[in-house]
C-alpha positions in Angstrom: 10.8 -1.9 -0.5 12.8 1.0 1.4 11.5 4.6 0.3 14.7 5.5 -1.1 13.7 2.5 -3.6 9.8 3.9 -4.1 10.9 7.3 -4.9 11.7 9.2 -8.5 15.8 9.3 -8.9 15.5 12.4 -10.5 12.8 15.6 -10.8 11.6 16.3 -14.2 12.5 19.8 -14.7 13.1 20.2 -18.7 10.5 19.9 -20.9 11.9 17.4 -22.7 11.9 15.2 -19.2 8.6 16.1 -18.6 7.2 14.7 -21.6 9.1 11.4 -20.5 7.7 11.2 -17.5 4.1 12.6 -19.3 4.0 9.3 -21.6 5.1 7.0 -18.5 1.8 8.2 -16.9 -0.2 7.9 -20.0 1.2 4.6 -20.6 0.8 2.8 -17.1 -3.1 4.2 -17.4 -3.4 2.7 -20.9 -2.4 -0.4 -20.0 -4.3 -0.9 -16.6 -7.4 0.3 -18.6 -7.1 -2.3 -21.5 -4.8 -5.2 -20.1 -5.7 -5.0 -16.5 -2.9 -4.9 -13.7 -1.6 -8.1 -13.9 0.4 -6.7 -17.6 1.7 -3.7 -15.6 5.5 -4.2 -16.0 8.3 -1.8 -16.6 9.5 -3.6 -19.7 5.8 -3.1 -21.4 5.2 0.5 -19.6 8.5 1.5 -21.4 7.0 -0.4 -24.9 3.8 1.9 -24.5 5.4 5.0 -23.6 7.7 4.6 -26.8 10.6 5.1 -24.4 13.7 2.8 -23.5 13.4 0.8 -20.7 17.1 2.4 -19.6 15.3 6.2 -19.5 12.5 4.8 -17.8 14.3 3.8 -15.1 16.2 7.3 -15.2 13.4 8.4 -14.1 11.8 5.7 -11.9 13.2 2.6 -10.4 10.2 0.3 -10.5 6.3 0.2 -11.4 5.4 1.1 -7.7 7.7 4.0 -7.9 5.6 5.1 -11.0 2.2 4.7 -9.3 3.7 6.5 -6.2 4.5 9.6 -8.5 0.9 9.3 -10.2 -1.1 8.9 -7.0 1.1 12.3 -5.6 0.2 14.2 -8.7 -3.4 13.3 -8.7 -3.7 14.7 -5.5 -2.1 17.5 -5.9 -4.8 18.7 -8.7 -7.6 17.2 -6.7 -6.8 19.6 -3.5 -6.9 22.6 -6.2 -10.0 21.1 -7.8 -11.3 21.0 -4.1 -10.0 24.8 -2.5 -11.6 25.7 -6.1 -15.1 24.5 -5.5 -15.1 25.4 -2.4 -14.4 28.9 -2.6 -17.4 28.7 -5.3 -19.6 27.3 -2.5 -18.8 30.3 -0.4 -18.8 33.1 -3.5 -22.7 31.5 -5.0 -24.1 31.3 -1.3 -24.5 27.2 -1.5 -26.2 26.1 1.5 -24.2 23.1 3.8 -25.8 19.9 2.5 -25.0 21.9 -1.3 -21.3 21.8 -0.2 -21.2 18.8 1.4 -22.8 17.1 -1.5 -20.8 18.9 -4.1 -17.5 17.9 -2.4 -18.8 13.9 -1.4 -19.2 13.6 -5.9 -15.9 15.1 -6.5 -14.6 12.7 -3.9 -15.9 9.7 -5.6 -15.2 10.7 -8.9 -11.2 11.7 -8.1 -10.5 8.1 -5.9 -13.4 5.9 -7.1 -15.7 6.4 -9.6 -15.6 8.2 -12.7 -14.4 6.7 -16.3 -13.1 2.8 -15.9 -9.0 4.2 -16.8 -9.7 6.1 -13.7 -11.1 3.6 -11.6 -8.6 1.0 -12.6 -5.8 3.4 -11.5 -7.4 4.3 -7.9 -7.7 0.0 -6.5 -4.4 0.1 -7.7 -3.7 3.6 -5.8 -5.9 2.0 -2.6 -3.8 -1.3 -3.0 -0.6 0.7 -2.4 -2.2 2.6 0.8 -0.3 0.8 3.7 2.6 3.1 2.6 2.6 6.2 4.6 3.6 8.7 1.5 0.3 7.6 -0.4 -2.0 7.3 3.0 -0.9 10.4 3.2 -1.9 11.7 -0.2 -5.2 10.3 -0.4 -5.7 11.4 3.3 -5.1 15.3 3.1 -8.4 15.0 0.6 -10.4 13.4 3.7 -8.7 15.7 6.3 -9.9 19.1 3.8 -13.6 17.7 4.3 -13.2 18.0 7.8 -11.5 21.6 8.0 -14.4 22.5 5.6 -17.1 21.0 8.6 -15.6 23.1 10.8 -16.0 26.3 8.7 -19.4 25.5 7.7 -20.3 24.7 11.4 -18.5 28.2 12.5 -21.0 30.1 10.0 -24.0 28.3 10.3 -23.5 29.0 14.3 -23.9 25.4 14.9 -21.3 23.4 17.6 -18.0 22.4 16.1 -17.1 19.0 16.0 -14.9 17.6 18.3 -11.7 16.5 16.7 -12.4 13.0 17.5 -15.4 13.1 16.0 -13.7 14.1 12.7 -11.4 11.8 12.8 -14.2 8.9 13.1 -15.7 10.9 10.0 -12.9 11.4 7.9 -11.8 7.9 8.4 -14.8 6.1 8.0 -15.5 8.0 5.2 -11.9 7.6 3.2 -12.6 3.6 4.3 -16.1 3.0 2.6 -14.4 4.8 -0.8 -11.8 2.5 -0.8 -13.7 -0.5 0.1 -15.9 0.4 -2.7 -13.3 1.0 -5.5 -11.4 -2.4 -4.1 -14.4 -4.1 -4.6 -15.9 -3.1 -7.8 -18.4 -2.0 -5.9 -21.7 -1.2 -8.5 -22.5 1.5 -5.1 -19.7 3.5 -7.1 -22.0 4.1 -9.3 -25.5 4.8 -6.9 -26.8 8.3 -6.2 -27.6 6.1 -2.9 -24.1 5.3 -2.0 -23.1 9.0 -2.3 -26.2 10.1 -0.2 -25.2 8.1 2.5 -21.7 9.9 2.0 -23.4 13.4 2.6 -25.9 12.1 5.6 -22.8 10.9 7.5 -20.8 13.9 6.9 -24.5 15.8 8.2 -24.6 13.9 11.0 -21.5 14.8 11.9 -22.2 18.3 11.6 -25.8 19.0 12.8 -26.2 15.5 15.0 -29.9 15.2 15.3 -30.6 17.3 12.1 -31.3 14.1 9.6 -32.1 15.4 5.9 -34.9 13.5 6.2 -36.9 15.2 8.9 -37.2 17.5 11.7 -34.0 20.3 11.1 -33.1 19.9 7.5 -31.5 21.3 5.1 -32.4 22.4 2.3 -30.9 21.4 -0.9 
């Protein structure tokens, strides 16, 4: 499918054409979260949204160019839901592995875990990741973990990672999420799955430190 084909015709900029585009969404997670994927199609998302399978298509030219649309506007609040705790980790004093941890379970929770209409949507996101607009999207949330490393390394006065090194991090750690959530993964679910998250992301940061001995940190 060229991107031309995978892209919204139109912006919704009335209100009117928002709340179109508002019960498309609301449809598509409905039905992946009580029918499954396989009864994702543009004839039943437009049945569900109460709309006509002609305006849904004003708006979008196929099911993939509706997930595309989600997936960007999921992202978009999760980088605000990210700057947001963030800048609460640096206002309340949190210590590094306190940050790190915090931003490892929103992680999970935004493109894994969390309620089973949200997890349903994000193997259907990961499905859809070969295509450079939505490895992109789900990307930038990986790539924010590694600019926040580099802060927390720059205060703590400990030695920056390399960039290489956050790439390895940033991309092993975007890969186990969406191994997991392909998978059905019950590790979505295991305070031992997200502790691995925030060792790795440790490691990377104070190699040598381990939470479990010699320089930890405290939680």
């Amino acid at each position: 499918m060229s991107p031309a084909s995978s892209a919204p015709r139109r912006s919704p900029r009335q209100e009117r054409s928002q709340f179109t585009v508002d019960a498309i969404f609301e449809a598509v997670a409905r039905i992946v979260a009580t029918q499954g994927e396989d009864a994702l199609t543009t004839n039943r998302i437009a049945e569900v949204a109460g709309v006509s399978v002609g305006s849904l298509y004003q708006y979008f030219p196929s099911k993939e160019a509706i997930l595309l649309a989600m997936l960007d506007q999921h992202c978009d609040r999760v980088m605000l839901e990210l700057d947001a705790l963030l800048a609460q980790a640096r206002t309340e004093g949190w210590t590094p592995e306190q940050q790190v941890r915090g931003y490892v379970r929103h992680y999970l929770q935004a493109f894994g875990g969390g309620p089973q209409e949200g997890r349903a949507l994000a193997r259907l996101s990961w499905k859809l990741d070969y295509r450079a607009s939505v490895l992109i999207s789900v990307r930038g949330a990986s790539e924010r973990l590694a600019l926040h490393l580099q802060r927390v390394a720059r205060e703590q006065q400990m030695p920056a990672p390399s960039a290489t090194q956050l790439f390895v991090l940033t991309r092993a750690f975007m890969g186990a999420v969406r191994a997991a959530s392909l998978e059905q993964s019950p590790l979505l679910d295991s305070p031992e799955f997200e502790q691995a998250l925030v060792e790795l992301c440790i490691a990377t940061l104070a190699p040598g430190a381990g939470l479990g001995g010699g320089a930890t940190m405290a939680p």
